[in-house]
FINUBA-109430 format. One record per atom (N, C-alpha, C): residue in one letter; x, y, z. Coordinates in steps of 0.05 Angstrom, whole numbers, padded with zeros to 5 digits, always signed. Layout:
BEGIN
aXYZ
...
//
This chain:
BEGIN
x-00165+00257-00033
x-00141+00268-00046
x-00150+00279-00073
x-00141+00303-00076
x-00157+00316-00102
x-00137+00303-00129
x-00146+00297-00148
x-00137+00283-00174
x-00120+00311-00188
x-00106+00306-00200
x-00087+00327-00219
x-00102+00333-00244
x-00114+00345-00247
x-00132+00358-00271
x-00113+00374-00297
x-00091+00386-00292
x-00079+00382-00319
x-00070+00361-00340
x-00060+00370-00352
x-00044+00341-00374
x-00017+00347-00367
x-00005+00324-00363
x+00018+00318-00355
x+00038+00307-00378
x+00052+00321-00399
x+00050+00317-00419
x+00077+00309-00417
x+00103+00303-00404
x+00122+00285-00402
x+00117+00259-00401
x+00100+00262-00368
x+00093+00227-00363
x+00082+00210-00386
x+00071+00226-00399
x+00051+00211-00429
x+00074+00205-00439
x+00084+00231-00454
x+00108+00218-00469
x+00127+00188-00465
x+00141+00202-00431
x+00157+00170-00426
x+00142+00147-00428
x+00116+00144-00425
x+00101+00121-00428
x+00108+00113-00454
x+00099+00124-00473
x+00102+00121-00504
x+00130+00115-00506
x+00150+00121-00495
x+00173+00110-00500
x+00182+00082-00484
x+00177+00082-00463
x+00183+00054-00443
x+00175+00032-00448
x+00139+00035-00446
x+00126+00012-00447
x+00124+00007-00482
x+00131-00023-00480
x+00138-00037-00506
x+00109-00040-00518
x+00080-00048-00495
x+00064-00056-00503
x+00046-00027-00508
x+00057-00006-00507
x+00037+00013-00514
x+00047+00021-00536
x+00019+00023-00555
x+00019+00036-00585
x+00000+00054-00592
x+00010+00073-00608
x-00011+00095-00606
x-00045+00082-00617
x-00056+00113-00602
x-00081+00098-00616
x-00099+00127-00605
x-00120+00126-00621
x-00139+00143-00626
x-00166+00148-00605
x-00176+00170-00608
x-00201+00159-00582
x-00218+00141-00600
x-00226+00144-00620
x-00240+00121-00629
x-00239+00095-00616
x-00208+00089-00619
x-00205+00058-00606
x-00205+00058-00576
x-00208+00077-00565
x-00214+00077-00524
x-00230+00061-00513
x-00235+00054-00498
x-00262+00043-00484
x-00272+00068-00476
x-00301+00077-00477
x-00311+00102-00473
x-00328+00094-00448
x-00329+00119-00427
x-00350+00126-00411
x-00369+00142-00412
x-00385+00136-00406
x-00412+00151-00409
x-00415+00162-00389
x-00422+00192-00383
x-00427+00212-00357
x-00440+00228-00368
x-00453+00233-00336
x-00470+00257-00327
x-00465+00269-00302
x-00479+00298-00305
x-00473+00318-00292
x-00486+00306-00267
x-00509+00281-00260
x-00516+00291-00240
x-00510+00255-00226
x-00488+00239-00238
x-00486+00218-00231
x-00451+00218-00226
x-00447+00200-00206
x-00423+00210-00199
x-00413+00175-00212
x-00393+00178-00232
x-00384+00152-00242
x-00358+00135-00220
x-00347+00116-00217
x-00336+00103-00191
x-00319+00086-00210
x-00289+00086-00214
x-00278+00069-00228
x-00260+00063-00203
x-00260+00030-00209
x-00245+00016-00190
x-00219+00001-00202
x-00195+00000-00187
x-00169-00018-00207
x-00178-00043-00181
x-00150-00059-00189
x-00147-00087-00174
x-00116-00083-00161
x-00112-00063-00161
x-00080-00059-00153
x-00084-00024-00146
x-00068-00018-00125
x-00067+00014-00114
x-00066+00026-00146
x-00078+00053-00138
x-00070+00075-00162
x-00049+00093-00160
x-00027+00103-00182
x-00005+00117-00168
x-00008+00141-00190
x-00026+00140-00211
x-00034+00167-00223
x-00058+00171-00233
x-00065+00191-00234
x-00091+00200-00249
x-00089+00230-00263
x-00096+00234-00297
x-00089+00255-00310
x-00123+00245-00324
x-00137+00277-00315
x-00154+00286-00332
x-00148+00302-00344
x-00162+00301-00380
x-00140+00318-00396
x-00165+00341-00400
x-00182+00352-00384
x-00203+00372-00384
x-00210+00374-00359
x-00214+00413-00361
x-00232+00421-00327
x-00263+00418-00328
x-00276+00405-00350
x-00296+00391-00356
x-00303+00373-00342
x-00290+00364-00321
x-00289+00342-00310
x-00283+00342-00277
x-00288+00338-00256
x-00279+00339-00235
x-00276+00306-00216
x-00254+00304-00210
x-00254+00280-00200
x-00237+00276-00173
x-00242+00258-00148
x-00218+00255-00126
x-00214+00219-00128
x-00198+00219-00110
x-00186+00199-00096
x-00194+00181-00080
x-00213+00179-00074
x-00225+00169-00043
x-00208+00144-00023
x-00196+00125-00044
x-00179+00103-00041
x-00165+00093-00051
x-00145+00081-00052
x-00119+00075-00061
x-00125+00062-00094
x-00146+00048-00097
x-00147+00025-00110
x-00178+00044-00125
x-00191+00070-00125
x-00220+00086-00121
x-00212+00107-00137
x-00221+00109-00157
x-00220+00147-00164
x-00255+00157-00174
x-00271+00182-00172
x-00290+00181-00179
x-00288+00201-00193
x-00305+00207-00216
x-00308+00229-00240
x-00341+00234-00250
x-00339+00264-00241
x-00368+00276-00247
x-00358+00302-00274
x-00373+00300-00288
x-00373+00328-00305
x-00387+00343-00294
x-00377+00377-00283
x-00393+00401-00277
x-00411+00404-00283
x-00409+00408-00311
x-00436+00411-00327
x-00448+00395-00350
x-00476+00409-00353
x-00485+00395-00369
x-00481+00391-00400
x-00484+00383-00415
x-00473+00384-00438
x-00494+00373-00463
x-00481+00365-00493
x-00507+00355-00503
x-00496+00322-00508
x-00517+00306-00529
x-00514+00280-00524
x-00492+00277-00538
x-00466+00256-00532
x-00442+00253-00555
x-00428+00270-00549
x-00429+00291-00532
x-00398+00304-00519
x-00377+00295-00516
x-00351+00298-00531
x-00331+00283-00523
x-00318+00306-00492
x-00319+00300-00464
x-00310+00316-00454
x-00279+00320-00448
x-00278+00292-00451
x-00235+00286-00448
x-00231+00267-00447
x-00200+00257-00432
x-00197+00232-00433
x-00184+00234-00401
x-00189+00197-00393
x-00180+00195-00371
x-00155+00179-00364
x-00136+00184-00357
x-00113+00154-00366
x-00103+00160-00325
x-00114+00132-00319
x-00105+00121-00299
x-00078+00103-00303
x-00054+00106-00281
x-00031+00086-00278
x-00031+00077-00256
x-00024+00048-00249
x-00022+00031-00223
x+00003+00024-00229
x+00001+00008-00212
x+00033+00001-00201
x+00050-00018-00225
x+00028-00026-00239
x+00038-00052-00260
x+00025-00054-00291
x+00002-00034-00292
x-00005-00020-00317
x-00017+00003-00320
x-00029+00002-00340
x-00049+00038-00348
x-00070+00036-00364
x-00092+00051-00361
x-00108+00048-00387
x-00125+00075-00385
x-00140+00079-00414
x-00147+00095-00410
x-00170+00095-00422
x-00191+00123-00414
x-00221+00125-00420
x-00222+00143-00433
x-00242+00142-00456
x-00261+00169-00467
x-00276+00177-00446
x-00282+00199-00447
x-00306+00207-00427
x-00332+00218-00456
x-00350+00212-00449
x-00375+00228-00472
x-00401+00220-00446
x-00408+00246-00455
x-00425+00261-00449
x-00455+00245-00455
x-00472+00240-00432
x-00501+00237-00442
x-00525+00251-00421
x-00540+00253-00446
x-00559+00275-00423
x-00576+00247-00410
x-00587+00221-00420
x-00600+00202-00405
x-00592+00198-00383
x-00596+00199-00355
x-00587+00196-00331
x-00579+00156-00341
x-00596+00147-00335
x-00595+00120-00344
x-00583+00106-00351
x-00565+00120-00374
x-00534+00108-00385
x-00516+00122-00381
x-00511+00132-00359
x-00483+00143-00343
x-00484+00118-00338
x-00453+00114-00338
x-00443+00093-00320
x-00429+00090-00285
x-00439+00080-00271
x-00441+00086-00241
x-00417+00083-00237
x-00409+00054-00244
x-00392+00034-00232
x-00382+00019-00246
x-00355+00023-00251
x-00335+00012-00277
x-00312-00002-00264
x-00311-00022-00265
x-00279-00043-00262
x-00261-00037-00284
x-00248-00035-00280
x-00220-00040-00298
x-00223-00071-00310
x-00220-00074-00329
x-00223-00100-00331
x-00192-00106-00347
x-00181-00134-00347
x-00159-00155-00359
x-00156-00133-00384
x-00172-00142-00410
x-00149-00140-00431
x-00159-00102-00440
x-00169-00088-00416
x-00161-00062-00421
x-00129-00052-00410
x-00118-00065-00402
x-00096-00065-00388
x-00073-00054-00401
x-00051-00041-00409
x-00037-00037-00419
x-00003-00042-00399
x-00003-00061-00393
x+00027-00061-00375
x+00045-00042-00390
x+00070-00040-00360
x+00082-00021-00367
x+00113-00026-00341
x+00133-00018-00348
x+00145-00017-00328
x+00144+00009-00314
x+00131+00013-00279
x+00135+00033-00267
x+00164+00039-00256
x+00180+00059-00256
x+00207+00061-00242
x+00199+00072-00217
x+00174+00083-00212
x+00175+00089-00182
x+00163+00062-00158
x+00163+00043-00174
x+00149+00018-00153
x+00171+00000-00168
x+00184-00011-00145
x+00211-00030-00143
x+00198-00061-00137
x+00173-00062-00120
x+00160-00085-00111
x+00128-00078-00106
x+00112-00094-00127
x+00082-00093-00132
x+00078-00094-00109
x+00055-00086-00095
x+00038-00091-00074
x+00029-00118-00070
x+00022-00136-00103
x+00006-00155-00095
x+00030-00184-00096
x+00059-00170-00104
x+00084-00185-00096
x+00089-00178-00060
x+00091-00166-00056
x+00093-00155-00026
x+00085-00173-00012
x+00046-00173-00013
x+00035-00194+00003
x+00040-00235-00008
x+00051-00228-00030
x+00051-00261-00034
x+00081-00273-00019
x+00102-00244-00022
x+00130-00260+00003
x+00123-00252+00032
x+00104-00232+00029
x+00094-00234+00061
x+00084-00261+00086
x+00061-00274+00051
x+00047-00303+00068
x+00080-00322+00071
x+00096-00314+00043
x+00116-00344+00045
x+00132-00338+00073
x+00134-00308+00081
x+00150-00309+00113
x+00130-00324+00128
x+00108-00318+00132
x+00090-00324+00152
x+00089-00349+00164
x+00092-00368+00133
x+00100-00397+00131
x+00117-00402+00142
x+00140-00387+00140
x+00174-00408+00147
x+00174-00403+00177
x+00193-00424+00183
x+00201-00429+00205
x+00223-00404+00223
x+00217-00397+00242
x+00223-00375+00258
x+00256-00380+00259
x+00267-00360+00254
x+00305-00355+00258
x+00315-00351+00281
x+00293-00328+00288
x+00312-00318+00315
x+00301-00326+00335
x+00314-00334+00351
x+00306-00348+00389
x+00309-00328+00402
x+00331-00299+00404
x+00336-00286+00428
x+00321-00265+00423
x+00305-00249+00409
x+00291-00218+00408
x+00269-00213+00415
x+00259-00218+00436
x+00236-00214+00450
x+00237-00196+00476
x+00212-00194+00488
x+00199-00188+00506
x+00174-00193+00520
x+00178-00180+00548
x+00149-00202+00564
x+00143-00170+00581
x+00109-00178+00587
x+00097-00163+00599
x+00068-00165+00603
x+00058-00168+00626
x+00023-00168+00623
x+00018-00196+00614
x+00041-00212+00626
x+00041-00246+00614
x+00030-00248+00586
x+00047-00228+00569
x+00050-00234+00532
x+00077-00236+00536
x+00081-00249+00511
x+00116-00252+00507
x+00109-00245+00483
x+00128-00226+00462
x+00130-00218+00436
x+00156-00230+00433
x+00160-00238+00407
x+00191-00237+00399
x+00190-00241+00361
x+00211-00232+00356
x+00215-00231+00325
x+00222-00257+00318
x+00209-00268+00293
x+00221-00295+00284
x+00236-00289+00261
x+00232-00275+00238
x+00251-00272+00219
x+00255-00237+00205
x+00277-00237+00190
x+00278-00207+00175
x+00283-00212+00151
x+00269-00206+00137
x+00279-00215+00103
x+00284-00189+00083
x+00299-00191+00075
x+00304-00168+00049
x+00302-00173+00028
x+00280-00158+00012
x+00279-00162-00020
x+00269-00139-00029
x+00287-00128-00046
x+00295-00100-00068
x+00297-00084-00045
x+00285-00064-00036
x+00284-00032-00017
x+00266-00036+00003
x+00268-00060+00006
x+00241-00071+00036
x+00256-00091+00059
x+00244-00082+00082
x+00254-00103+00101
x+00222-00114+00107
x+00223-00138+00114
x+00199-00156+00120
x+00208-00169+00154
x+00190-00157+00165
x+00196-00163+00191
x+00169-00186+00201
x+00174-00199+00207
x+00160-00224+00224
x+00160-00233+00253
x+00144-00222+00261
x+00138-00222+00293
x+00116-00240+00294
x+00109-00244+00326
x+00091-00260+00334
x+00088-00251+00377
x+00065-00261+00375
x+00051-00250+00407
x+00047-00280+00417
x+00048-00284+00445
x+00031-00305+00451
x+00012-00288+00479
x+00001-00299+00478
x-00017-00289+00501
x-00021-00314+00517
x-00010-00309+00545
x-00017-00333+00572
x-00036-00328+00591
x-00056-00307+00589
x-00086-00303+00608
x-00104-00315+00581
x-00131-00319+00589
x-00155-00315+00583
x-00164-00302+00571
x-00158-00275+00577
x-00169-00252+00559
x-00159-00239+00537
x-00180-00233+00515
x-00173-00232+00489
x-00158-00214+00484
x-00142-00212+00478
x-00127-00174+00466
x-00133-00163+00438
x-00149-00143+00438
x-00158-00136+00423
x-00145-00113+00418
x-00135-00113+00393
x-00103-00095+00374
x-00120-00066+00370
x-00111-00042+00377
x-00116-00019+00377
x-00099-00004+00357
x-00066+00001+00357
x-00057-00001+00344
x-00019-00018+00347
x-00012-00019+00316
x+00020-00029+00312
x+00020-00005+00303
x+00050-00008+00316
x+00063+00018+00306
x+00100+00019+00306
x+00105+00025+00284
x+00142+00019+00287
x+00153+00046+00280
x+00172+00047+00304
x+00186+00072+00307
x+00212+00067+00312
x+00239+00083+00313
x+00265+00091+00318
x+00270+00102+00343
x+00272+00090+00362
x+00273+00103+00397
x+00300+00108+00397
x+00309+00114+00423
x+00333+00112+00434
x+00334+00089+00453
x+00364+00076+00452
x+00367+00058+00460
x+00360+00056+00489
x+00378+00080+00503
x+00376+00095+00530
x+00374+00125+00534
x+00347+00131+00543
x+00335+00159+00554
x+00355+00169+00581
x+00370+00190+00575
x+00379+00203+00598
x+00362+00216+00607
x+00349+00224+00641
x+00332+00240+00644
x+00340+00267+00645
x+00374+00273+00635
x+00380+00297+00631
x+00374+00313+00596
x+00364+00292+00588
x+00359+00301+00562
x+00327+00290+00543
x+00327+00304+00526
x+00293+00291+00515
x+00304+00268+00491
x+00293+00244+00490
x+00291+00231+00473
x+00277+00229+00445
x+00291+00228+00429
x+00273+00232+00401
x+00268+00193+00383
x+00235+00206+00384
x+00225+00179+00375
x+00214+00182+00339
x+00222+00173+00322
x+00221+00172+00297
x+00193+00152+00280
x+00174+00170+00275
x+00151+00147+00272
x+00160+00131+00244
x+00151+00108+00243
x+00148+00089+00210
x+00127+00095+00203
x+00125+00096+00187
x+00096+00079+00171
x+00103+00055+00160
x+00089+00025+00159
x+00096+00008+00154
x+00082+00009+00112
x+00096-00005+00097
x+00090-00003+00067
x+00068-00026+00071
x+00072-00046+00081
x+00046-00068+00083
x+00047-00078+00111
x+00015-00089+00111
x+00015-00104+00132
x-00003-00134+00122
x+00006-00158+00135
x+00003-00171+00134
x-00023-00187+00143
x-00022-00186+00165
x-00055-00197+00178
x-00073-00177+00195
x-00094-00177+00180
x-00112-00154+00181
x-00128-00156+00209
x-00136-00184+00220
x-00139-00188+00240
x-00141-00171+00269
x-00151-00159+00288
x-00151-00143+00304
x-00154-00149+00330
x-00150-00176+00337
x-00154-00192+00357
x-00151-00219+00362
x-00133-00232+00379
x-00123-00253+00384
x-00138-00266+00418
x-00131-00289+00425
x-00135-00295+00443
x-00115-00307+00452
x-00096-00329+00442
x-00074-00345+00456
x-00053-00331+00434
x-00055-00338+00412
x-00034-00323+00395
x-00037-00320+00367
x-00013-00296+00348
x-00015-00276+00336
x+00007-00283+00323
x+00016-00277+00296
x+00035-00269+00282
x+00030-00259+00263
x+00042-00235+00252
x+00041-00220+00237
x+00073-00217+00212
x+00071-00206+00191
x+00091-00192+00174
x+00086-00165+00171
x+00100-00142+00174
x+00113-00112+00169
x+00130-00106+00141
x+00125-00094+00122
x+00148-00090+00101
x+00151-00062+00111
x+00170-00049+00103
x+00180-00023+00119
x+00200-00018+00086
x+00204+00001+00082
x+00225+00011+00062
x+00255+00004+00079
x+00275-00003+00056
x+00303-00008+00071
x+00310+00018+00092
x+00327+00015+00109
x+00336+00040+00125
x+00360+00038+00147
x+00376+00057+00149
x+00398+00049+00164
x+00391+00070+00188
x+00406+00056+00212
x+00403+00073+00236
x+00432+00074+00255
x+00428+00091+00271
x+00461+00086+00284
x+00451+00070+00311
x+00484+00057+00331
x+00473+00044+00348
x+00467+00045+00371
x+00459+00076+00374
x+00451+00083+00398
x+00414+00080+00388
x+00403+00083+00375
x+00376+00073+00367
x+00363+00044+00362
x+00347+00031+00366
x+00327+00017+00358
x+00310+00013+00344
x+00304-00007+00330
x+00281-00014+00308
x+00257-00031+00333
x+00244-00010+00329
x+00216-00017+00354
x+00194-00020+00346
x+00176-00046+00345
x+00153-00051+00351
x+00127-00054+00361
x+00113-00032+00363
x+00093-00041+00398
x+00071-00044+00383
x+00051-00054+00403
x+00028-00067+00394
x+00005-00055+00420
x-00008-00045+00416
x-00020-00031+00444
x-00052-00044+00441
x-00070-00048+00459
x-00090-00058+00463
x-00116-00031+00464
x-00136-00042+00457
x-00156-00019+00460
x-00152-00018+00493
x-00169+00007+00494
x-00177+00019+00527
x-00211+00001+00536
x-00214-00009+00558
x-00200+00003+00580
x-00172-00020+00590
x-00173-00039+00584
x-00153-00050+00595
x-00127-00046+00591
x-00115-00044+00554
x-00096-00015+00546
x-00074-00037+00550
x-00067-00063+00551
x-00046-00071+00555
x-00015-00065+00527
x+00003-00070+00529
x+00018-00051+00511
x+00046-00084+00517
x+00054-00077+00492
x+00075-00104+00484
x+00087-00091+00460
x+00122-00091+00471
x+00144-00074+00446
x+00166-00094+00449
x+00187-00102+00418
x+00202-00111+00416
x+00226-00093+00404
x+00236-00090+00413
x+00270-00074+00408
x+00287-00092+00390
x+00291-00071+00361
x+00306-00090+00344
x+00340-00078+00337
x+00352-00089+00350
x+00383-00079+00350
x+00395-00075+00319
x+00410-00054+00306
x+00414-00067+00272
x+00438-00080+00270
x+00447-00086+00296
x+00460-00109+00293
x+00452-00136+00279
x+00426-00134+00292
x+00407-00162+00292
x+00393-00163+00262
x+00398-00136+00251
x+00389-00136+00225
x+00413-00139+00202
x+00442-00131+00210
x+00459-00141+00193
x+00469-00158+00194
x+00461-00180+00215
x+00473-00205+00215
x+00449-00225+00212
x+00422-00213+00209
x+00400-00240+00202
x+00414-00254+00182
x+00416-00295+00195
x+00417-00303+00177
x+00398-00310+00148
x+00375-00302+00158
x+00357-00291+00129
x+00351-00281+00122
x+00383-00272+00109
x+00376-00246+00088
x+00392-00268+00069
x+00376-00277+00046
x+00372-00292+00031
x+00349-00301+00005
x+00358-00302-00022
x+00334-00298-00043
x+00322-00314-00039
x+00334-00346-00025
x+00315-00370-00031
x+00288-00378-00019
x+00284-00363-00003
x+00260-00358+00008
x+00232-00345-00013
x+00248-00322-00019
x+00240-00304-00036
x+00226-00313-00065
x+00232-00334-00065
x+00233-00340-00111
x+00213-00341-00112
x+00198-00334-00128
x+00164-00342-00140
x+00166-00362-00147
x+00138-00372-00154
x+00140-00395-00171
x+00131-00386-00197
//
């Protein structure tokens, strides 16, 4: 994903106004990076990235991964170049870099962490629920004890069925589970949650609505007797001729396939939809 190479000179601003803990400050006081034209520098966060503003075309940088951005200068330059600055935002702070210039290959810097007290928190308004909040009420569903008895399905002697639905801020947290009654391992190809129709007329085409799920829970790719997993999905309403559907399909060649149909009935009457589950400690 290519990085935004202009300056974004609102977003700066609102920063300076929102976050309590940012105060101006100078490049002097930056933490500086050291680059070269012929070393490709690798800064890593501890939480997804949701911006990146290089404030020079001195500089070329992408995306490679959520949590990954990398920055090379074009060209060469002399020693003590200031070429720009770099101000990364995550989901829960920001910080930012000098970039300067060195012609020693040697002291480019390869590979930079973000570290603790470069940190500048901040409140984001476009992230309602951290990522690394996500997965900590993800494990506490994983934990609790299953709600629902009737939402399942069987096939290929698996039985799937939903144990709980939880809501917290703009997310539904869905909690499923597999058992498997053969011998043989099932090895997860892909999950995938979509919006079907309840009932396919063969006089008409059915329209299937893909999800993308916001997290997933157990990374896992293979079970033998049994499986449970958590889904966060963004909130969403549907009418009741559709379904909130789950399938779970197996690699090839054996390809076995296991889907649970979620009525929103079954979603506006979970009895846990409830904070107390929910509270941190």
């Amino acid at each position: 994903m290519r990085i935004l190479i202009k300056n974004i000179v609102a977003t700066v601003a609102w920063m300076v106004v929102t976050s309590p803990a940012f105060g101006q400050k100078t490049f002097q006081e930056m933490e500086v990076i050291t680059v070269n034209e012929q070393v490709t520098t690798v800064v890593t966060a501890d939480e997804p990235i949701r911006f990146v503003d290089i404030s020079t075309d001195k500089v070329a940088g992408d995306q490679p991964m959520k949590n990954v951005i990398r920055l090379k200068p074009k060209i060469a330059g002399a020693d003590g170049d200031i070429l720009g600055i770099v101000t990364i935002m995550t989901e829960r702070y920001r910080v930012q870099y000098g970039l300067v210039y060195t012609t020693r290959i040697s002291e480019a810097v390869t590979d930079k962490e973000i570290q603790q007290i470069e940190m500048q928190p901040y409140h984001n308004p476009a992230v309602s629920l951290s990522t690394e909040d996500m997965y900590k009420y993800a494990r506490r569903i994983w934990n609790s004890p299953a709600r629902f008895r009737d939402v399942s399905s069987r096939g290929n002697r698996l039985r799937m069925r939903l144990n709980n639905i939880y809501a917290c801020g703009e997310y539904f947290f869905i909690d499923f589970s597999i058992r498997n009654y053969t011998n043989i391992r099932f090895d997860i190809d892909e999950i995938r949650m979509k919006l079907s129709d309840k009932k396919i007329a063969k006089a008409t085409n059915s329209q299937t609505i893909e999800l993308k799920p916001e997290m997933v829970l157990e990374k896992a790719m293979s079970f033998r007797s049994g499986y449970r997993n958590v889904l966060a999905v963004k909130k969403l309403t549907f009418p009741g001729d559709k379904v909130l559907a789950i399938e779970v399909t197996e690699k090839q060649i054996s390809g076995r396939t296991i889907q649970i149909n979620i009525d929103y009935e079954d979603v506006l009457s979970a009895d846990s939809f409830h904070d107390g589950l929910l509270e941190m400690d």
